[in-house]
C-alpha positions in Angstrom: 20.1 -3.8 15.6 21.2 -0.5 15.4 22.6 -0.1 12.5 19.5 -1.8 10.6 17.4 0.9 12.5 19.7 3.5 11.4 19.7 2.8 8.1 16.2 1.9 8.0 15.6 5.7 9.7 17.4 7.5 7.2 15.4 5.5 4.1 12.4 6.9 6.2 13.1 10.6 6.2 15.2 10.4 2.1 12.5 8.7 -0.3 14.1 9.6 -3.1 16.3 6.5 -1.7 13.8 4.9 -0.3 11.9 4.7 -3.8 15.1 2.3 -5.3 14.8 -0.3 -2.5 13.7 -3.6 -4.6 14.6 -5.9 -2.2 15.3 -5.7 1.6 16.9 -8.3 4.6 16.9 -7.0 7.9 18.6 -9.3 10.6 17.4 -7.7 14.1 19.4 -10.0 16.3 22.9 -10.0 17.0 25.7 -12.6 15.0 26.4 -14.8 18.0 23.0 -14.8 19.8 25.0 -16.9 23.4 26.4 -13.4 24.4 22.9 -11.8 24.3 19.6 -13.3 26.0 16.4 -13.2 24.7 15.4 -10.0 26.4 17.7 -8.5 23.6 16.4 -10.1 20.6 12.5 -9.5 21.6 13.9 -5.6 22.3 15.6 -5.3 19.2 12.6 -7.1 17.3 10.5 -4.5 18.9 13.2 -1.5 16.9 13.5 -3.2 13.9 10.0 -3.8 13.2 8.7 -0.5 14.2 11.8 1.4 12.0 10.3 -1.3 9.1 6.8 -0.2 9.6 7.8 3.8 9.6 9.9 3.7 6.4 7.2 1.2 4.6 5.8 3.7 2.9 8.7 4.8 0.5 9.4 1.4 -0.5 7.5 2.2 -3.9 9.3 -0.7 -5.7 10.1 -3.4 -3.1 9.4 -6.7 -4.3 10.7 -8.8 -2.0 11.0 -8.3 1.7 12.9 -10.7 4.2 12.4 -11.3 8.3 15.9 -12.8 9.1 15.8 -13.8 12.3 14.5 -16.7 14.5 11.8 -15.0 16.0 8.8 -13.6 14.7 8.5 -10.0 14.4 6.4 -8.8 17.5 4.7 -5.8 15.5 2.3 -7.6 13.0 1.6 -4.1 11.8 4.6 -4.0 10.5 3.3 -7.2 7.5 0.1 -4.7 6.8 2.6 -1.6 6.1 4.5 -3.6 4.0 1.3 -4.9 2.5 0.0 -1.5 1.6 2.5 -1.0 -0.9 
Protein backbone atom coordinates (compact mmCIF):
# COMPACT_ATOMS: atom_id res chain seq x y z
CA UNK A 1 0.00 0.00 0.00
CA UNK A 2 2.60 2.34 0.45
CA UNK A 3 4.53 2.06 -2.14
CA UNK A 4 1.44 2.23 -4.71
CA UNK A 5 0.55 5.55 -2.84
CA UNK A 6 3.95 6.69 -3.19
CA UNK A 7 4.26 6.26 -6.57
CA UNK A 8 0.86 7.22 -7.24
CA UNK A 9 1.81 10.71 -5.14
CA UNK A 10 4.71 11.44 -7.18
CA UNK A 11 2.57 10.88 -10.78
CA UNK A 12 0.30 13.45 -8.88
CA UNK A 13 2.69 16.33 -8.36
CA UNK A 14 5.17 15.27 -12.04
CA UNK A 15 2.47 15.25 -15.03
CA UNK A 16 4.84 15.36 -17.44
CA UNK A 17 4.93 11.54 -16.15
CA UNK A 18 1.80 11.33 -15.37
CA UNK A 19 0.74 12.20 -19.12
CA UNK A 20 2.58 8.62 -20.37
CA UNK A 21 0.56 6.41 -18.02
CA UNK A 22 -1.54 4.22 -20.71
CA UNK A 23 -2.30 1.68 -18.51
CA UNK A 24 -2.36 1.33 -14.68
CA UNK A 25 -2.81 -1.90 -11.86
CA UNK A 26 -2.87 -0.88 -8.39
CA UNK A 27 -2.95 -3.87 -5.86
CA UNK A 28 -3.87 -2.04 -2.35
CA UNK A 29 -3.70 -5.11 -0.22
CA UNK A 30 -0.81 -6.84 0.98
CA UNK A 31 0.70 -10.35 -0.88
CA UNK A 32 -0.28 -12.82 1.88
CA UNK A 33 -3.55 -11.16 3.12
CA UNK A 34 -3.57 -14.11 6.68
CA UNK A 35 -0.84 -11.90 8.31
CA UNK A 36 -3.04 -8.78 7.88
CA UNK A 37 -6.92 -8.48 8.94
CA UNK A 38 -9.37 -6.71 7.15
CA UNK A 39 -9.01 -3.55 9.08
CA UNK A 40 -5.78 -3.24 6.91
CA UNK A 41 -7.09 -3.88 3.59
CA UNK A 42 -10.39 -1.45 4.08
CA UNK A 43 -7.40 1.16 5.42
CA UNK A 44 -5.26 0.77 2.74
CA UNK A 45 -8.32 0.78 0.16
CA UNK A 46 -9.14 3.95 1.74
CA UNK A 47 -5.05 5.31 0.61
CA UNK A 48 -5.00 3.84 -2.47
CA UNK A 49 -8.20 5.05 -3.81
CA UNK A 50 -7.88 8.58 -2.56
CA UNK A 51 -3.96 8.81 -4.01
CA UNK A 52 -5.98 7.26 -7.48
CA UNK A 53 -8.52 9.92 -7.29
CA UNK A 54 -5.79 12.89 -6.61
CA UNK A 55 -3.39 11.95 -9.48
CA UNK A 56 -6.54 11.18 -12.02
CA UNK A 57 -6.22 14.13 -13.50
CA UNK A 58 -2.75 13.75 -15.32
CA UNK A 59 -3.64 10.49 -16.62
CA UNK A 60 -4.16 12.29 -20.13
CA UNK A 61 -3.72 8.94 -21.99
CA UNK A 62 -4.77 6.10 -19.75
CA UNK A 63 -6.80 3.64 -21.48
CA UNK A 64 -7.13 1.07 -19.30
CA UNK A 65 -7.28 1.17 -15.49
CA UNK A 66 -7.29 -2.02 -13.08
CA UNK A 67 -8.78 -2.38 -9.25
CA UNK A 68 -6.66 -5.51 -8.18
CA UNK A 69 -7.84 -6.42 -5.19
CA UNK A 70 -10.73 -8.40 -3.56
CA UNK A 71 -12.56 -5.68 -2.21
CA UNK A 72 -14.16 -2.91 -3.80
CA UNK A 73 -12.71 0.40 -3.70
CA UNK A 74 -14.44 2.32 -0.76
CA UNK A 75 -14.12 5.82 -2.54
CA UNK A 76 -16.62 5.59 -5.62
CA UNK A 77 -15.32 9.02 -6.43
CA UNK A 78 -12.40 7.68 -7.30
CA UNK A 79 -14.53 5.69 -10.84
CA UNK A 80 -15.90 9.51 -11.62
CA UNK A 81 -12.16 11.01 -11.51
CA UNK A 82 -11.04 8.33 -13.59
CA UNK A 83 -14.16 8.91 -15.74
CA UNK A 84 -13.49 12.55 -16.35
CA UNK A 85 -10.62 11.80 -18.38
Amino acid sequence: VEQCCTTLEMLYHKPERARHVRTLIVSPEPPSRTHRGSRYVLEGGYKVSAAVRKAAGNFEVLQRFKWDGEELPPNDDMWFALRVL
